[in-house]
N, C-alpha and C positions, 0 to 999 in steps of 0.2 A: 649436534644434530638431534633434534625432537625428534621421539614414535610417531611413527606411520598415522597412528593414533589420535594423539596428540596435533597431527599436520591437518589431520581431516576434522578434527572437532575445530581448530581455529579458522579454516578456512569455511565452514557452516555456520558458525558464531558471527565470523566477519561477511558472510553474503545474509545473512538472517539482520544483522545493523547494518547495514548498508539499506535494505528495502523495508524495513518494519512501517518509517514511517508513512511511507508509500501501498504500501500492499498490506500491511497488519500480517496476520498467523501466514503461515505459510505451511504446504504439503512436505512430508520427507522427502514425497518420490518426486518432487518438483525443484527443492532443493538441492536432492541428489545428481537430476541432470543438471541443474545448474551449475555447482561445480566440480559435476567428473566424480564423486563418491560413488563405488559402489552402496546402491538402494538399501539394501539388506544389514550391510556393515553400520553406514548412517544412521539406519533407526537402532541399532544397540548401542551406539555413541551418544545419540539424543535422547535414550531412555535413562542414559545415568547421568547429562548431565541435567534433563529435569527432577531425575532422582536429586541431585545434590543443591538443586534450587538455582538453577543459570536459566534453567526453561523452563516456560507453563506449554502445557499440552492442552489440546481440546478435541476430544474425538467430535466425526462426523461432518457432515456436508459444509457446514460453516465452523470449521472446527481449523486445525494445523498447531503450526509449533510459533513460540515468540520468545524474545529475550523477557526474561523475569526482573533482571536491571539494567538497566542505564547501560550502555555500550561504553561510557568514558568512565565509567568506577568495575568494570571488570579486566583483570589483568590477564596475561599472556603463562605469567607466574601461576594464577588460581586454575587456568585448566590444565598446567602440567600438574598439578598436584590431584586433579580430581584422579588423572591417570597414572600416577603416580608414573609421572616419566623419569626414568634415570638421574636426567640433568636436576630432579629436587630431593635426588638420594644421595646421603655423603659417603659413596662406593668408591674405593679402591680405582682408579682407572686402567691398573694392567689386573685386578680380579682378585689384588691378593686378601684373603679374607683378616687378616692379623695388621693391617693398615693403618696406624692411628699417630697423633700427633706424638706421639714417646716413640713409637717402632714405625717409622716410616720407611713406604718403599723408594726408590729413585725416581719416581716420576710424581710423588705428595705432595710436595712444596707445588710445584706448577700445575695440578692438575687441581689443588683446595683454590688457588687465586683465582686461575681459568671457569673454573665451575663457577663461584663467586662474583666474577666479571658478567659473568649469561645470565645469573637468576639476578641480579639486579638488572641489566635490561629486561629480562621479562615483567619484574617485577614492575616496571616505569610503561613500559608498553600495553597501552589497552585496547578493546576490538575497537573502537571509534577508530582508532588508526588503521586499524586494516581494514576496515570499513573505506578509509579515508585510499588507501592503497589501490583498494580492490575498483572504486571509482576510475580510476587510470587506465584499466583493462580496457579493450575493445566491449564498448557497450551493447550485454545483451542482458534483455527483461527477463528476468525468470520467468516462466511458463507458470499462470497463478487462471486457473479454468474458472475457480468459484467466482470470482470479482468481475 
């Protein structure tokens, strides 16, 4: 299971490619209601990942947020790592800190394949797909006041 964190940047990723090319930039607090993010949390999520070059920002009246690439060449894999989710740390999965392929614990072997199994699907998984996903939802337009 992906951070809380990690759930809400890919679900704004994937409502931000889903209407770009219909609506262009978009508000946070617009996006926020759109998909259920607390506002406040949202905008510290979209400040690092246009920190890390996923988003362009543009303050003011004609301003909001936009993907910086292509929704089919960004991966599921590249924002767990902006957040450095768990699932792209090679962590022990019962916590033990001394964990390594010479001194393993009983759950190593299953837990290096299992992790290994998820970052290649994320790694194959990009927001066009949940883009693509998110289309199947009961259709509601984001609330966009500037346009």
């Amino acid at each position: 299971m992906l951070s809380q964190t990690v759930g809400y940047a890919i679900a704004a990723l994937g409502h931000l490619s889903r209407y770009q090319k219909q609506l262009g930039a978009q508000f946070v607090r617009d996006i926020a209601k759109a998909t259920g993010i607390p506002p406040a949390y949202l905008a510290k999520i979209v400040h690092t990942l246009a920190r890390k070059g996923f988003l362009t920002t543009q303050r003011g009246t004609s301003g909001g947020v936009s993907l910086a690439r292509p929704a089919e060449e960004v991966t599921l894999f590249e924002v767990c790592e902006v957040f450095d989710d768990p699932i792209v740390q090679k962590r022990c999965m019962l916590g033990t800190a001394a964990c390594t392929d010479e001194r393993n614990c009983p759950a190593h072997c299953f837990w290096t394949e299992e992790r290994e199994r998820v970052a290649e699907f994320l790694r194959r998984t990009t927001l066009a797909e949940i883009a693509r996903f998110e289309e199947h939802k009961t259709p509601i337009l984001p609330v966009n006041p500037k346009r």
